[in-house]
N, C-alpha and C positions, 0 to 999 in steps of 0.2 A: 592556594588561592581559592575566591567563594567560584561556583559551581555560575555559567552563565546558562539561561535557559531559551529557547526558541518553540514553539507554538504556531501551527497551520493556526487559517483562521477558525475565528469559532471555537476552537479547544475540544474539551471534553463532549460539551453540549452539541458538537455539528456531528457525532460520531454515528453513524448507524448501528445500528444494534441487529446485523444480520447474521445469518450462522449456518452450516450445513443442512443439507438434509438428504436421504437416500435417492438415488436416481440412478436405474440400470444395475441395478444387484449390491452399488457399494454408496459411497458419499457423495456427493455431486463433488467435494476438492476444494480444497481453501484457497487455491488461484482463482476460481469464479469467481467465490468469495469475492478477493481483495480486489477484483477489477470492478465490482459492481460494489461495492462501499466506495471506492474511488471516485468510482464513474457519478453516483449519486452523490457525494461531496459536491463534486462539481455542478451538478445541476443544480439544489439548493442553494451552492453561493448566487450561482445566476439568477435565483426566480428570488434571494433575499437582499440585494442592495449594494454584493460584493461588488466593488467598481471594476474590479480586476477579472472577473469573470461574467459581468455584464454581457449581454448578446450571447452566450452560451446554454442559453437554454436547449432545451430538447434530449439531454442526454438520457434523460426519463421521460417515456408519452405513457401512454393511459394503457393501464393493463402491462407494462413493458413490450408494447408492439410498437410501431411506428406510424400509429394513427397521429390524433392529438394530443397537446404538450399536455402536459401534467407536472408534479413536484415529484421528486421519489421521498418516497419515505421512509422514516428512520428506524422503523422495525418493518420485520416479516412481513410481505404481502406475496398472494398468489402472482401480482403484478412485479414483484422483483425475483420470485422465484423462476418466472420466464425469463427476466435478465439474465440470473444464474444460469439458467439451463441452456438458454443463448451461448452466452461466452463459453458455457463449457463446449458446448458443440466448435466453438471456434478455436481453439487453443488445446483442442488435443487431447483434453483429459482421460486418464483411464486409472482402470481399477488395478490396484497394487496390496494384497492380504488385505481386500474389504473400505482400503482407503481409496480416497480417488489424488492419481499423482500429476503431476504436470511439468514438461521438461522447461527449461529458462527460454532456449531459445523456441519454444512453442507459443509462449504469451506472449511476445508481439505478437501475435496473432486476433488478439482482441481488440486492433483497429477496425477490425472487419464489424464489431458492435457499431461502432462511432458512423460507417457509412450510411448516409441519409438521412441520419438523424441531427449532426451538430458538425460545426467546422472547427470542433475541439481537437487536437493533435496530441498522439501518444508516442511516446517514444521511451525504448526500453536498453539496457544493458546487461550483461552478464558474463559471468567466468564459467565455461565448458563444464570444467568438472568442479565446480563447487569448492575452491580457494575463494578465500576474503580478498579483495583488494581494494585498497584505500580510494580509487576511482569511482567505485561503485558505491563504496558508505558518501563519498564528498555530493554523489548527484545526487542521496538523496537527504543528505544533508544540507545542499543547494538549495533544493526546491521548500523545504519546511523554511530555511533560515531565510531565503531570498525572496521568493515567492507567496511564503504563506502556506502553500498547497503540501499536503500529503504525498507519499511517494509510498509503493508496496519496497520492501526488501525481500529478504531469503534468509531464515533460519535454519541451519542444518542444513545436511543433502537431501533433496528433494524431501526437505521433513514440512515445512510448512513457509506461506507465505503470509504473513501480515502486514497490516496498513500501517506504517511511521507517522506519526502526525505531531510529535514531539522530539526534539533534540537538545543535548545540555552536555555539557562540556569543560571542563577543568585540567587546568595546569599543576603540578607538583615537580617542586624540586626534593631527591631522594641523596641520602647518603650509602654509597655502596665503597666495601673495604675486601682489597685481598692484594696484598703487601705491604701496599697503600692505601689511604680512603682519597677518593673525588664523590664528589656531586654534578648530578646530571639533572634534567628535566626529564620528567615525564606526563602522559597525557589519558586522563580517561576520558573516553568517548560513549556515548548510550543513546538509545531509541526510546520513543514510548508510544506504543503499538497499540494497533485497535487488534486482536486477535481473530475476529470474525466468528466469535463462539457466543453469541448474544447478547455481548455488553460484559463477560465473565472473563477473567484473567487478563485485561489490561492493564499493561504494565512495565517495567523497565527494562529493554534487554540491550547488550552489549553489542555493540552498533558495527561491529564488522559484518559483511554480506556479500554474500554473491552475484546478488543478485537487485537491480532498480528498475522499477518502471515509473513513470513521471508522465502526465500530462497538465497541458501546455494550453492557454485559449483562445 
């Protein structure tokens, strides 16, 4: 069957193009990362017309402090680098062979960003030790296909977090023989990810996860 496809709003062009940088001997961490690509997704649907994210502004003010509003923007600034450095103080991050790691149930943690700034709500899930479960691909194939809005996943154990902003999905029916032959159905399922490396290597990956984080306006 043809391939159905599902797209946050905006697509390609609402993607930030933000990316690590060094902080405290190793990487600031691709969980900062994906909360503050996130987190500014949603502030530019707010300040561009999104109905659905209307009255949400604030998740970006000026400098990434909690002065006056502002837009975040879609690349590198010293002002989202405070984001970054923000949430990673919130969510635990730490240095792991030079990288910066961050455990699942740590990022909930990054509601604590959202305090004072916006009455945006975040809400996260995840599997302890890093098993796929189909609960965890459906929430954040929920929030792309239902909502519109992006959702972070988990690729690998504690190897990286990136942003979903794309899902697509097809049905096959397979012929399989051993005595006998039957026909079953079967399903691919994929992601398509902002990876938070500055707009470089997004791309498709195979939508089992560990791990979801989703916000809500």
């Amino acid at each position: 069957m043809a391939w159905t496809f599902y797209w946050a709003a905006g697509g390609h062009a609402a993607q930030a193009r933000y990316n690590q940088f060094e902080h405290g001997g190793c990487q600031v961490g691709c969980g900062s990362v994906a909360w503050a690509m996130l987190f500014g997704w949603g502030d530019r649907q707010a300040e561009t017309g999104n109905a659905y994210w209307a009255g949400r502004w604030g998740l970006y003010r000026q400098n990434g402090g909690r002065g006056a509003n502002d837009i975040a923007p879609l690349t590198m600034t010293e002002g989202i680098r405070n984001v970054i450095r923000e949430l990673r103080s919130h969510i635990g991050t730490f240095c792991l062979f030079g990288s910066g790691a961050t455990w699942p149930w740590e990022m909930d943690d990054s509601r604590h960003y959202l305090n004072g700034r916006t009455y945006t709500r975040q809400d996260c899930h995840w599997n302890s030790v890093g098993w796929h479960e189909d609960r965890l691909r459906n929430y954040a194939r929920n929030s792309i296909r239902d909502r519109r809005t992006p959702a972070i996943i988990g690729t690998g154990w504690l190897n990286h977090y990136p942003l979903a902003y794309g899902y697509a999905w097809q049905r096959r029916t397979i012929r399989r023989c051993f005595i006998f032959c039957w026909t079953e159905e079967v399903y691919d399922r994929w992601f398509y990810v902002n990876q938070g490396w500055g707009g470089s290597g997004n791309d498709w990956v195979e939508a089992g996860t560990w791990f979801a984080g989703e916000i809500y306006p």
